[in-house]
C-alpha positions as CSV (number, residue, x, y, z in Angstrom):
1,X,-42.9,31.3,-59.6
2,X,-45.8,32.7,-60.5
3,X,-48.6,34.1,-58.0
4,X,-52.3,32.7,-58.0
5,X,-55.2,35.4,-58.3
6,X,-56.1,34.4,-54.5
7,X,-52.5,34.7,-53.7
8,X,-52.3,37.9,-55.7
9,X,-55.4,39.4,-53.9
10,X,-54.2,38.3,-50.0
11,X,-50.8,40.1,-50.6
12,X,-52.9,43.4,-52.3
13,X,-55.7,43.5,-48.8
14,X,-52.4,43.1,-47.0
15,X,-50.4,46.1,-48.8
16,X,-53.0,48.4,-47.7
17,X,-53.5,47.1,-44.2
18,X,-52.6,49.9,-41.8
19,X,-52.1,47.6,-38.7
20,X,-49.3,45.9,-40.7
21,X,-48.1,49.2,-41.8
22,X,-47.8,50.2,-37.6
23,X,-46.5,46.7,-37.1
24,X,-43.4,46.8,-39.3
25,X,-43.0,50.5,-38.2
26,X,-43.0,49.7,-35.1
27,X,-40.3,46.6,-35.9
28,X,-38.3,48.9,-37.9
29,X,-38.1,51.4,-35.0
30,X,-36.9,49.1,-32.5
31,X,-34.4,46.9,-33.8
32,X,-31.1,46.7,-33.1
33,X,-27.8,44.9,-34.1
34,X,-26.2,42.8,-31.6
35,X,-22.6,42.7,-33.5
36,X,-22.7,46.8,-33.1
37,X,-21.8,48.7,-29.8
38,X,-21.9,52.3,-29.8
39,X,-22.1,52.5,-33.4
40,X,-19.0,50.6,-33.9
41,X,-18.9,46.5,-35.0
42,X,-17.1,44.6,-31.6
43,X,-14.7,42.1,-33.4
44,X,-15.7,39.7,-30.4
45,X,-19.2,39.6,-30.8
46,X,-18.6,38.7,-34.2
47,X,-16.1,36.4,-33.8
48,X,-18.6,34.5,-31.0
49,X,-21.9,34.7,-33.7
50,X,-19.8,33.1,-35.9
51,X,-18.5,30.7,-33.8
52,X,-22.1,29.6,-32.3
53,X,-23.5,29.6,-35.9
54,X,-20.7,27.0,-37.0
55,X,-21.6,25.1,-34.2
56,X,-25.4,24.9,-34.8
57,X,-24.0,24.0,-38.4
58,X,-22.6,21.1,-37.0
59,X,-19.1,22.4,-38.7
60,X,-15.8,20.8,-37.7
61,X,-13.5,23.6,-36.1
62,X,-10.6,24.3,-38.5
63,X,-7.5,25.0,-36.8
64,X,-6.2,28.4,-38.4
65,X,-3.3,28.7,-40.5
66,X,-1.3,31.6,-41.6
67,X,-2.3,33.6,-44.8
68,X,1.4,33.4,-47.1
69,X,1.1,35.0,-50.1
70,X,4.0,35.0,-52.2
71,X,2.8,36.9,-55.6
72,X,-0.1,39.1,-55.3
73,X,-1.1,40.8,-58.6
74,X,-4.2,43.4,-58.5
C-alpha cells in the first residue's frame, strides 16, 4: 500500500517530533512483561494468558491428550 504525499508528510513532522520521541522513551522505559517474574517466564501465568485469551476467542476447551510418537526422524 502505497502512502499519499499528505500521509507521507504527517508521518515525516511526526519523526522529528521530540514529544513523541520522550513519549515512546518514556513507554519503552517502563514496560514490563506480565508472563516474566524475576527475570524468569512463570509457566502459570502463561498457562492462565492463554487460557483467558481462548476464552475471549470464544474457543471450545480441548480436553488434552497424550503426545505418542512412535517414529521420530530429525
Amino acid at each position: 500500500m502505497k502512502l499519499s504525499e499528505q500521509e507521507r508528510e504527517e508521518l515525516l513532522a511526526l519523526s522529528k517530533s521530540d514529544a513523541l520521541r520522550r513519549d515512546m522513551a518514556h513507554v519503552a522505559a517502563t514496560r514490563h512483561n506480565p508472563l516474566v517474574v524475576d527475570g524468569v517466564i512463570d509457566p502459570d501465568r502463561v498457562v492462565e494468558f492463554l487460557t483467558q485469551y481462548n476464552e475471549c476467542l470464544n474457543h471450545p476447551f480441548k480436553v488434552p491428550r497424550p503426545f505418542i510418537e512412535t517414529n521420530m526422524k530429525l
